[in-house]
N, C-alpha and C positions, 0 to 999 in steps of 0.2 A: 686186719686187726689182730690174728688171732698167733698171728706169727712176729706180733711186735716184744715178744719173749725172747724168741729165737734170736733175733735180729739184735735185740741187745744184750745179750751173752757172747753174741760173735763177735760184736765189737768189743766189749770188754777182755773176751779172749784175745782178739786181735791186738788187742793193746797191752797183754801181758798181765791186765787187773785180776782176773780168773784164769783158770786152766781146764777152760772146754770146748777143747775142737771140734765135741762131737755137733755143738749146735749149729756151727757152719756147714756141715755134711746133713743136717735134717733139713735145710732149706731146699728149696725149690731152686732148680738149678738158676734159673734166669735169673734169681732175685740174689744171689750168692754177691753180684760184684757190688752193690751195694754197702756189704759189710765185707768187705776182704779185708785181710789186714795191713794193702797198703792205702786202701781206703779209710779204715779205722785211726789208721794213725794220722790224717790230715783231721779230722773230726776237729770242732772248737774242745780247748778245757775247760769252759763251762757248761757244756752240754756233755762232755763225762761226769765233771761233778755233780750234776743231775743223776748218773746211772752211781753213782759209787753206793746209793742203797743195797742194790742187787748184789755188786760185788761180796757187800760185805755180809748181806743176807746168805750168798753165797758161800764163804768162807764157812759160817757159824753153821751151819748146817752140815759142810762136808766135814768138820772137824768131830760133829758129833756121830754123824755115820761112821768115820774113821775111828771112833774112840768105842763105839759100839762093838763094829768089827773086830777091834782087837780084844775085848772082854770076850764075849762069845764064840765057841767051838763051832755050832751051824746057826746062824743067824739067818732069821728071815726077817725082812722090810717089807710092812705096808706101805706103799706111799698112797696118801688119797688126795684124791683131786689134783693132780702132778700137772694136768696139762702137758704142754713141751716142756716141762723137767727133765734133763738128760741125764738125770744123776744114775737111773736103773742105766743105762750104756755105758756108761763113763765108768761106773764099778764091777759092770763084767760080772765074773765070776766071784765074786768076794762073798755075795748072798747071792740070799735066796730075793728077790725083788719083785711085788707083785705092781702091777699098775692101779690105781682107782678111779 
């Protein structure tokens, strides 16, 4: 259950809707081929237009992190209750990013 986050970010990544590879690299090896992205792309398009919340949840959030980062000289990010949020890896060094 706890990894149905991950799993649908990879496929969205997979499929070009996002851009985060890192959530295919946090899965558990064995469960990777699952969401691969030549897997992702056989997927029904009704059962992406079911995920295109995430994406777009997605977007508006990295737009505001991104919009953050460029106001601020040393920015630090709480994130709380992240779960598998990948966003603190996927931004690396930009901030300062704590988990919660």
């Amino acid at each position: 259950k706890n990894l149905r986050v991950l799993w649908t970010r990879a496929v969205l990544s997979g499929r070009g809707i996002i851009d985060d590879p890192q959530a295919f690299e946090w899965l558990p090896t064995n469960t990777r081929w699952l969401v691969s992205p030549e897997n992702a792309k056989r997927l029904p398009e009704s059962l992406i237009e079911k995920l295109e919340w995430i994406g777009s949840r997605t977007r508006f959030l990295d737009q505001a992190v991104d919009a953050f980062l460029a106001e601020h000289a040393s920015p630090q990010i709480v994130v709380v209750g992240a779960g598998y949020d990948t966003r603190c890896a996927r931004y690396g060094g930009g901030a300062e990013i704590f988990w919660g």
